[in-house]
N, C-alpha and C positions, 0 to 999 in steps of 0.2 A: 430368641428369634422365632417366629413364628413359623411355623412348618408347613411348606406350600404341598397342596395337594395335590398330586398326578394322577393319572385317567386312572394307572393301576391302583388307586384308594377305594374303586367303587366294588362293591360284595355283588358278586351274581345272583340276578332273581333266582328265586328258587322255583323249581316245577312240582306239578302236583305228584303228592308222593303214589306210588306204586303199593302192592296190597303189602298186607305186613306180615304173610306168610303162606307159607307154600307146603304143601304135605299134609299126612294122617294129623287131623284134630285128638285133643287128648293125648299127643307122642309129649312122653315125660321125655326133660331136658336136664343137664347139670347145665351151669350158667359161673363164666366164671369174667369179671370185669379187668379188661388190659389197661393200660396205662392211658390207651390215646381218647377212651372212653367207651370203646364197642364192647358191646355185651358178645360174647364167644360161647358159645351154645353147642352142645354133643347131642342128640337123641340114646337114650337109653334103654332098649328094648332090648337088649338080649343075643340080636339076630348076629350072623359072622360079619357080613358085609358093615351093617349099620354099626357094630363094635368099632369096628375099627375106622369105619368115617365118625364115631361120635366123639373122637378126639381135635376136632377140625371143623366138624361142618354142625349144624344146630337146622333142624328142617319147619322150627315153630320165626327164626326171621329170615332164614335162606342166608345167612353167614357163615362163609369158613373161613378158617382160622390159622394163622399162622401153627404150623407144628412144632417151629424153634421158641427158645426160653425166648419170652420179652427182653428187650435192650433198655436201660433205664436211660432215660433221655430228659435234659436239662430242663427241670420244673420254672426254673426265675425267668419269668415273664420278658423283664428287660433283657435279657442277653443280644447277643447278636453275634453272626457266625464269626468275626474275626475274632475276638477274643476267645468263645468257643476253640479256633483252629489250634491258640498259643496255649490253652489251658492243657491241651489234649496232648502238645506234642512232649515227649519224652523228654525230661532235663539236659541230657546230655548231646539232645541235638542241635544245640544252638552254636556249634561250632561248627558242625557237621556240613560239607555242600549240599543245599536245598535244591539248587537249582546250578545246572551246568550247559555252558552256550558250546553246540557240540560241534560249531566249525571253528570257533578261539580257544576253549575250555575254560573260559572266563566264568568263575564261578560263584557263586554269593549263599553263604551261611544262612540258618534260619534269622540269627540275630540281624543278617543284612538286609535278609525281606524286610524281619518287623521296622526296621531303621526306617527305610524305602516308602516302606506302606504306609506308617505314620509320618515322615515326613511331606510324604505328597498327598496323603488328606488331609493333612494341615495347609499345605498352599493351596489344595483346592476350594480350600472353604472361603480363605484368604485373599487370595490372589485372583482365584478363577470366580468366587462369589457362590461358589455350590450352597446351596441351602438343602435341608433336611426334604427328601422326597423328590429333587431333582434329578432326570435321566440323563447319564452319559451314553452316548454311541462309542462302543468299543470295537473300533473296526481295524484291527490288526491281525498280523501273522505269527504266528508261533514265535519266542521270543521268552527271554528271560524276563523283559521287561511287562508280557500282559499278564501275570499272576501277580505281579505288583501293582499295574495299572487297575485290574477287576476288582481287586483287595480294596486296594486304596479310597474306589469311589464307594464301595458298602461302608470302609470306616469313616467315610466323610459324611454319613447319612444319606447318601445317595442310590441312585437304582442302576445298576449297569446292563445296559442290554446290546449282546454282542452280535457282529456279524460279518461275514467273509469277507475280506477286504478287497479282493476281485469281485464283488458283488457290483452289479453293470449301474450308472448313474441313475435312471430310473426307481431302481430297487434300493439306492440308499435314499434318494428324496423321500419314499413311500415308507419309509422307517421314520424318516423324519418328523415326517407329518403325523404317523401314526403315534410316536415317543414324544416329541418334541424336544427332545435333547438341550439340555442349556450347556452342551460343550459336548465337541468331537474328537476322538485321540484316535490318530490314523498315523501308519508310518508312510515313510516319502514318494516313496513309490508309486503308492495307490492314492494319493493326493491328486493328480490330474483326473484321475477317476471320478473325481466326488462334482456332483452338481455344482450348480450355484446357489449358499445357503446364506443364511442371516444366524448362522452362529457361528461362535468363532471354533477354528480348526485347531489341533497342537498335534505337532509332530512329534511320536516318541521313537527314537534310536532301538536298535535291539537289542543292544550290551548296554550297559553305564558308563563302561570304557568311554563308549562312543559318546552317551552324554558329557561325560569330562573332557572333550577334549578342543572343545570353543567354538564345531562347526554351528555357523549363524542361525541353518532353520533348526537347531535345536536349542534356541537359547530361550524360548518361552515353556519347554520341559524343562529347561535348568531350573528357571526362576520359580518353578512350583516345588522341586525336590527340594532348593538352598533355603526354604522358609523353615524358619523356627519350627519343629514338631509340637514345642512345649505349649503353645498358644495358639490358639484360643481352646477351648475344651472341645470337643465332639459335642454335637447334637444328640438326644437320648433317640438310642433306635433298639425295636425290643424284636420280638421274636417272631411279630405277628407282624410287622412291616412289611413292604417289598424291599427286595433284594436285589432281584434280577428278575428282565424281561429277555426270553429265548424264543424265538419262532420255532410253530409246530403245523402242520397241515389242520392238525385237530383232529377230530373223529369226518371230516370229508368238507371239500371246498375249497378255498384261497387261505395263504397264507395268513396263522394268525399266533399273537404275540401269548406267551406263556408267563403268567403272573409267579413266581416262586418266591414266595417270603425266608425269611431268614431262618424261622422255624423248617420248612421245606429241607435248604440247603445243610441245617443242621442233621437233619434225618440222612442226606444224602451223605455226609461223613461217617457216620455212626451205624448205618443200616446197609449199605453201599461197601464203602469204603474199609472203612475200621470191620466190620463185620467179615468182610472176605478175609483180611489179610491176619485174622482169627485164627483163619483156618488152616495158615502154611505152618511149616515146622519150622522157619528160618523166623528167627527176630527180623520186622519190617523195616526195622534202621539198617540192617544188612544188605537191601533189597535196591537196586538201581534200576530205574525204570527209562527207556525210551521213549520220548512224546513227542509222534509223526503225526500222529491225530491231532487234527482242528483244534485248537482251545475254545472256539466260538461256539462248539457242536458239545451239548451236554456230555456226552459220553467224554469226550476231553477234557472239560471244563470240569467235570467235579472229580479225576482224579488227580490233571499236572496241574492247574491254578488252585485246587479248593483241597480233597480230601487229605491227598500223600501229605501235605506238609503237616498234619495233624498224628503222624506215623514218622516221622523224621525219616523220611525215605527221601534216597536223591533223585532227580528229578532229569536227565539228558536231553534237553531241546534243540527239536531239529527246525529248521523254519520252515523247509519244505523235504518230503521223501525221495529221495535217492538211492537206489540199490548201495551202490559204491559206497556213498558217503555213512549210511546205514550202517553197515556191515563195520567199517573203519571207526566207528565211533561202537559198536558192541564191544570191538577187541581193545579201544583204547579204557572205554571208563566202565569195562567189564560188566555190562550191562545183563541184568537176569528177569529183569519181565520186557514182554515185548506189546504192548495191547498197538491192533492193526485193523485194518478192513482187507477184505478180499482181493482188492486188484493190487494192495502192497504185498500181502502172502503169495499171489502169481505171481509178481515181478521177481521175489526172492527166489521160486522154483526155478523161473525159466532163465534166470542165472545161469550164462554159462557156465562158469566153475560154482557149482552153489559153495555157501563159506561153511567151515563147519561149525558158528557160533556158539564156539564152546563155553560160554560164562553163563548164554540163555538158558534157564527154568520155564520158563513159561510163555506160553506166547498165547494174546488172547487176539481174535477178529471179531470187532462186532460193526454193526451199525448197518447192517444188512447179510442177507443170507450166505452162506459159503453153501459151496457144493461139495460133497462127498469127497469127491475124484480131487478136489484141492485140498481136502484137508488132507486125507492117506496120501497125495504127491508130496505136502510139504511137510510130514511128520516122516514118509518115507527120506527125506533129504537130506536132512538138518539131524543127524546125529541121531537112528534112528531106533539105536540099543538104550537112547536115557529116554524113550517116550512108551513105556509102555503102561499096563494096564495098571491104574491106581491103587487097587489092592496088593501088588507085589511090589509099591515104592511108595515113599514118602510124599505126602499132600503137593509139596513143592515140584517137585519134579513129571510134570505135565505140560499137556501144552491145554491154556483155557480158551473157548471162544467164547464171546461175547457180541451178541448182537444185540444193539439198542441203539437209538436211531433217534435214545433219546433220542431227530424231533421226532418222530416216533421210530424213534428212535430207534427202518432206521432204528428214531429215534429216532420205523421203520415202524411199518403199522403192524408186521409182524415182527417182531423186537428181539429176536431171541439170544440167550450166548448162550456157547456149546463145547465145554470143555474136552478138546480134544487128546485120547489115550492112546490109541492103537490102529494099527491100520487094518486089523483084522476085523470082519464080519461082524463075528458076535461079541464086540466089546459096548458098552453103553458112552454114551457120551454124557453126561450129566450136562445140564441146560437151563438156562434163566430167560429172563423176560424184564422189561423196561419200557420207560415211553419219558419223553421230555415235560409232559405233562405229571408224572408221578418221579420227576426229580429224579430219573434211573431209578429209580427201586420199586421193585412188583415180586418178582420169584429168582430163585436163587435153588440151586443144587448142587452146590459143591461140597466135596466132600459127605454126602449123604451115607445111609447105610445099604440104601438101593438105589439104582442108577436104569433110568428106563428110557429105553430109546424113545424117538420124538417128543418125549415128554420137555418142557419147559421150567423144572423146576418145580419146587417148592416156595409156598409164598415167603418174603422174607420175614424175619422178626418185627413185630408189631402192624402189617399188614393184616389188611382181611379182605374179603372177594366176595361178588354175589354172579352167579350165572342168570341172566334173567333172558323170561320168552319174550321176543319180539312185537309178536302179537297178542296175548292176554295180559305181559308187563309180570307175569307170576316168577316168582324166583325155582329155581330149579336146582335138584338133588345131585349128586357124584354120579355120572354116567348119563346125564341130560347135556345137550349142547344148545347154548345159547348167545347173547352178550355179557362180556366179559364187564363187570363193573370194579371199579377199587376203592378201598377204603382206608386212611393212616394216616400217619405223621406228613408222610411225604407230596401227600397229593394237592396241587397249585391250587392257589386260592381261586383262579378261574382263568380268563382271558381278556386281555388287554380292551380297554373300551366296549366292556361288557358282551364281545361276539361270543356267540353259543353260548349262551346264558344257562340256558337247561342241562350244557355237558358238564357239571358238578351241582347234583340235589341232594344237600343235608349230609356235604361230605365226601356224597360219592360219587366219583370217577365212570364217565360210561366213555370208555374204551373206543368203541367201534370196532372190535375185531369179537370173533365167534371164536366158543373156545368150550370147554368144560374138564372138570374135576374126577379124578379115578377116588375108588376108594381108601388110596393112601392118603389123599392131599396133593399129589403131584399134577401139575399143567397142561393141558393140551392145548394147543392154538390150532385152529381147524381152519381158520382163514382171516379174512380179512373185512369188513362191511365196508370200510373206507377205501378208496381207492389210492392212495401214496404208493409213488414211485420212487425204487429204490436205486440209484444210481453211482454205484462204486462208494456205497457207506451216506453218501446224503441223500437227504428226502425232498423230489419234488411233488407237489401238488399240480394235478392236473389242470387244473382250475384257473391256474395262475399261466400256462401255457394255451391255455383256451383264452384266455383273455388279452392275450398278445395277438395270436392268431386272428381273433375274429374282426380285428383292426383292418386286418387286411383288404383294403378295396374289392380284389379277386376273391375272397373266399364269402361264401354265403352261408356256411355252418362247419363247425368244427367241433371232433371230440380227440380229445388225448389218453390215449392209454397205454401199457407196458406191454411190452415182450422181453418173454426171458433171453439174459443174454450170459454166457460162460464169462466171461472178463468182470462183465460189471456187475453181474446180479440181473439186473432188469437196465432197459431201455425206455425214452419215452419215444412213442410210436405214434402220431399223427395222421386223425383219419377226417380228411377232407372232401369239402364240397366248392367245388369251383363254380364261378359266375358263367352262364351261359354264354357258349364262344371263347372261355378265357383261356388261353395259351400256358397258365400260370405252373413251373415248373416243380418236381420234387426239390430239386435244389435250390430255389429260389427260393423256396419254402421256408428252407431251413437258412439259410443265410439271412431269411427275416427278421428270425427269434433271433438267432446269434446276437445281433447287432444289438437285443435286446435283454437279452437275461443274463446270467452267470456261464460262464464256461458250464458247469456241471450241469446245468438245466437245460441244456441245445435239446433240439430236439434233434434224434439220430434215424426215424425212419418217417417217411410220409408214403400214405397211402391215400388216394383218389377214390372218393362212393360214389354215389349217385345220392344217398343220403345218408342221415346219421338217425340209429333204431333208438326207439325212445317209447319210454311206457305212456298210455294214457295221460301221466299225470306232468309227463315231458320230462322226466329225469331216464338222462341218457343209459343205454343197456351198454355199459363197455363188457360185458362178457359175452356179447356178441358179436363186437368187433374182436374181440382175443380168439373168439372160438374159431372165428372168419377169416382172421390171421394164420392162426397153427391149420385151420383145412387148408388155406392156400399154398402154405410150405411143405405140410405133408405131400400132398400130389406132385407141387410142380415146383417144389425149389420156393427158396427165396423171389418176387416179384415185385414189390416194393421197392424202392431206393433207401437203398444205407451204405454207408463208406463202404462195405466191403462188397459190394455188389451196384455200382454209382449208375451204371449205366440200364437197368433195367428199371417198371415200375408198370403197376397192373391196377385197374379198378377190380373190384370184390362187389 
């Protein structure tokens, strides 16, 4: 069968390259070649500083270098991640529960997935008519059933690209249009939700139970799982295909689709995944994880659908987070990793009887920033003689944060996870770095020999960085701040329908966030060029709310930007310009967007100008609406409209 081409087949133009080196002319180099093909460069001069960056950094291409041993990573072209995941998992896990539905405890073996996953890409190819390179829309909730549903369409030659099932009718057509999808898997629920489309929909249950059990809108999921697995063969898909399309804000703008081939997603188990859990003292099959996180949102997606199952580790699915039902499902399936975002670790604090989740080892938050006073409240809470500093316990016994936003994971434009030890002062928190663009994987610090505050980590294995100047385009040395560029296994072939062409030249990754390198190798993130807002672990794009907004009859220019907020991390914060004479309310404002985007994307504060500040070249200054915001609060309080303050609102 001939293999149809999807938008994500085309390679990004390339931009013109940047100089090819930075630093003293004549600086001798060692040069040593890594697996993914970057030359890894030291400078050798002698000096103390540069000693010790010339284990990392090379100042004749501006490369630094991962400091961990290389990961050997699967040479044969043809592979593809699912077989990849069964290769990987440990013999003895194919009994073992993969995955466990944590309000039934309905539970399915690794041999049940493979059953599941091969059966239903085989009716998809069959029945549903998938052909090699065709998009599914995977717009479901947590569920035993979407790491078999996400599986399934990669092994059927397909590209899965997932997304919130509360995501508003608007926003699944413009996926639509964007993927073009030859099939929709959505559970029942969120089916009045979906537009009016010209493909066909299918309802998947969230147990199997419930598939077996004859109700009517699930019987065109029956009829794709009851087909033959044995027939017809798989289409060949290798390594270098697409995989999965994931939306990212990108490096600044409107929402845009993340190309990840199946090489990408292999990196993400191997570099990611398998790499961390390296590092505990507990065999990983011992290890039962809870997944309250999104499977749609990278950071969930490559550990409970994709990485764990290649570690034979169980897997606890919640569909949505509940303190109560949380805590009840720790103590029954004795749950020891925890990965969460910030307003789940407040909910767990501000428990009234906190639980004392004694099976937890680890608990990680990512997908946007924690604040301090959260992490020492909920490491103070939760049993708070097993969390202390990692040098006086075993690897396992911590609590990790993770922040990635993968879609930037978010994921978060600044990405970071921050493994959490102690509540005291001077303990370091060890720290990573991630973006949905680089498949979760950039910097990693776990378990290091040094642990530096703010620091971000170290890059992971097979990773490499370039710090470049903004303005000359020149690469920059250990203690220079610049843009953060990436380079590896892991980093996206580009984005969907070739948008921001230029954000991957010759491999490499340009970030959008400012950042630079110490002379260990370790991370600093200094800020952000993009503007991504980070909202209780998801990422919106400004952009995308600006373009709701300016719809409005009443408004005559608009900009959206963040305020920091304790619960959520950030806010989006709306700063408008009304039509002369217009009467047009904060809250009507906001009741606009409602009506139009995700629950998570509202906007939660409006503010009234008189205009909106903009450079010569008309790209909007939101640091001077932030700056204009916090003077306004500092002097006189909150003025603006936001739920917690409804009835006031001030022009600036």
């Amino acid at each position: 069968m001939k293999k149809r081409k999807g938008p994500w087949e085309c390679r990004c133009r390339q931009s013109p390259r940047l100089p090819r080196h930075y630093g003293s002319r004549g600086e001798r180099s060692t040069t040593v070649t890594t697996q993914d093909g970057v030359a890894a460069h030291g400078p050798n001069n002698g000096a103390t500083a540069n000693a010790a960056a010339a284990t990392f950094y090379c100042a004749a291409s501006g490369a630094y270098a991962s400091t961990h041993p290389p990961v050997r990573l699967p040479a044969d072209p043809s592979l593809s991640l699912v077989p990849h995941i069964y290769a990987r998992a440990p013999p003895a896990a194919g009994a073992r529960p993969a995955l466990v539905d944590a309000a039934t405890g309905e539970a399915l073996s690794l041999a049940d997935l493979r059953r599941l996953v091969a059966a239903l890409a085989a009716g998809l190819r069959v029945r549903a008519g998938l052909r090699a390179g065709d998009a599914v829309l995977v717009a479901l909730p947590n569920s035993v059933a979407f790491p078999v549903a996400f599986l399934a369409v990669l092994a059927a030659g397909g590209v899965a690209t997932a997304m919130s099932p509360s995501s508003a009718p608007a926003e699944i057509a413009a996926r639509v249009r964007d993927t073009s999808p030859a099939l929709v898997l959505t559970a029942p629920e969120n089916a009045g939700s979906l537009p009016p489309l010209r493909v066909p929909v299918v309802l998947v249950p969230e147990t199997f139970r419930v598939a077996g059990a004859g109700a009517p809108e699930f019987a065109p999921f029956r009829a794709l799982l009851l087909h033959d697995p044995g027939v017809p063969a798989a289409p060949p898909v290798g390594q270098d295909d697409a995989a999965a399309v994931l939306y990212s804000s990108g490096t600044g703008g409107r929402s845009k689709g993340v190309v990840l081939t199946h090489r990408n997603l292999i990196a993400t188990v191997e570099l990611f995944v398998r790499f961390e859990a390296s590092q505990y003292a507990a065999p990983a099959c011992d290890t039962v994880y809870l997944a309250a996180l999104p499977m749609f949102h990278v950071y969930g997606l490559s550990l409970f659908a994709v990485g764990l199952f290649s570690l034979g580790t169980t897997v606890v699915v919640m569909k949505r987070f509940d303190v109560g039902e949380a805590v009840k499902a720790i103590d029954r399936f004795r749950v020891t990793h925890f990965p969460l975002v910030p307003p789940i670790m407040a909910a767990l604090v501000h428990a009234v009887q906190p639980p004392a989740l004694g099976s937890l080892v680890q608990a990680s938050s990512g997908a946007a920033p924690t604040s301090g006073r959260l992490i020492n409240d909920f490491v103070k809470a939760f049993s708070p003689r097993r969390f202390h500093s990692e040098r006086a316990v075993s690897p396992t016994s911590h609590i990790h944060n993770s922040f990635f936003s993968l879609s930037r994971i978010p994921a978060t434009s600044v990405r970071h996870q921050t493994t959490l030890q102690s509540t005291a002062p001077d303990k370091q928190k060890p720290s990573g770095y991630g973006m949905t663009e680089s498949a979760a994987v950039a910097t990693r610090d776990f378990n290091t020999s040094k642990q530096k505050k703010y620091a971000s980590g170290l890059l992971a294995p097979n990773m490499h960085a370039r710090i470049v100047d903004l303005e000359t385009g020149c690469y920059l040395p250990p203690g220079s701040c610049g843009e953060l560029w990436l380079h590896g296994p892991a980093i996206m072939r580009g984005y969907l329908n070739d948008e921001d062409a230029h954000a991957v030249n010759d491999g490499w990754l340009r970030t959008g966030d400012a950042a630079y390198f110490d002379t260990d190798g370790y991370l600093y993130i200094v800020g952000r060029l993009k503007e991504v807002i980070k909202y209780k672990g998801f990422q919106i794009a400004p952009a995308d709310l600006e373009a709701v907004l300016v719809e409005h009859p009443e408004i005559v220019d608009v900009a959206v930007t963040s305020a920091e907020d304790e619960e959520a991390g950030e806010i989006p914060v709306a700063f408008v310009v009304r039509k002369s004479g217009s009467s047009l309310s904060c809250m009507q404002v906001m009741e606009y967007v409602t009506k139009q985007v995700s629950a998570y994307k509202k906007v939660r504060k409006v503010v009234f100008v008189e205009s909106i500040p903009r450079s010569p070249a008309g790209k909007v200054l939101r640091r001077l609406l932030k700056d204009s915001l916090a003077a306004a609060n500092a002097v006189a309080g909150p003025t603006s409209y936001s739920k917690s303050n409804p009835k006031r609102h001030s022009r600036l």
